[in-house]
C-alpha positions in Angstrom: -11.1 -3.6 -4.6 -8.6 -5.8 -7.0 -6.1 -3.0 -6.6 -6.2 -3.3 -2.7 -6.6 -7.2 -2.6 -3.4 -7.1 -5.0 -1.3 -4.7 -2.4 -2.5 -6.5 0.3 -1.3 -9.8 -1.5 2.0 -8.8 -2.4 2.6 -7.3 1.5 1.6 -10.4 3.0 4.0 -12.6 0.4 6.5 -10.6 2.3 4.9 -10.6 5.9 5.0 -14.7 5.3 8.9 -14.7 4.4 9.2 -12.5 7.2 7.5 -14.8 9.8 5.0 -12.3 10.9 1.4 -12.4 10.6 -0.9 -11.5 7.6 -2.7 -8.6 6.9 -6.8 -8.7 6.5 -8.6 -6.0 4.8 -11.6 -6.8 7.5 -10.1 -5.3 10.7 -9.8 -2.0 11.1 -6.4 -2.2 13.0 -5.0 -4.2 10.2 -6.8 -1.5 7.4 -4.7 1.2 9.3 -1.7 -0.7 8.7 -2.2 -0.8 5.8 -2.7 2.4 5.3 0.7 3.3 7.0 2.1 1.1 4.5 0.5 2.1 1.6 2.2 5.4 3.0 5.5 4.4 3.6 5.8 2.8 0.1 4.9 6.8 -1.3 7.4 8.1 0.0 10.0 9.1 -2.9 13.1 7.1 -1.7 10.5 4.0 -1.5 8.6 4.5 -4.6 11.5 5.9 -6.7 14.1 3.2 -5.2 16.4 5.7 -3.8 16.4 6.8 -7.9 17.4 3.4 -9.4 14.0 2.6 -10.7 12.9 3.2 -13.9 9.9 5.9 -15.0 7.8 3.2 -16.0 8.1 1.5 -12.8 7.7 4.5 -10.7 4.8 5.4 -12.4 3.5 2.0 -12.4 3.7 1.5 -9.0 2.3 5.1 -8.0 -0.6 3.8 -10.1 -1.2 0.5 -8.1 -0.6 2.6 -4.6 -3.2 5.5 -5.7 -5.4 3.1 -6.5 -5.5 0.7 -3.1 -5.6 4.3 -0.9 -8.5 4.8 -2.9 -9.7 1.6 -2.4 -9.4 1.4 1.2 -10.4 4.7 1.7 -14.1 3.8 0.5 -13.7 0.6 2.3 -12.9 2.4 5.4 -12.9 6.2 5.7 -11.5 6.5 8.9 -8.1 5.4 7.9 -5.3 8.5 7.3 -3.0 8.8 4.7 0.0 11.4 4.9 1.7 10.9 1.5 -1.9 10.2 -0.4 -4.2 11.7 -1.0 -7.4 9.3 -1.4 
């Protein structure tokens, strides 16, 4: 779950600048959410920075992303992914 928990901290570092509410891994509402996220950042303008990031960094992050779907997905297997496939 380090994988997840680290997602989930880096989205709520931005939901807190943002002024919106934190995400927990232990409500299903919020795990769907997440999963939409999770979603939305594989999506190849997202993950690929419209083309300005690096390989590395693309394939870095693809890593992370893969790895929380997964994570969730065996947490909770009712969530849906579109752009995963966990």
């Amino acid at each position: 779950m380090k994988n997840l928990q680290q997602y989930v901290d880096q989205k709520n570092a931005w939901e807190t600048i943002l002024g919106r509410k934190a995400l927990d891994i232990n409500t299903p509402a919020d795990r769907q959410s997440i999963a939409r996220s999770i979603d939305n950042d594989m999506s190849p303008e997202n993950l690929t920075c419209d083309g300005e990031a690096s390989m590395s960094h693309v394939r870095s992050r693809a890593k992370l992303l893969n790895a929380a779907a997964r994570e969730l997905k065996a947490l909770d297997p009712t969530v849906d992914f579109y752009e995963v496939e966990a």
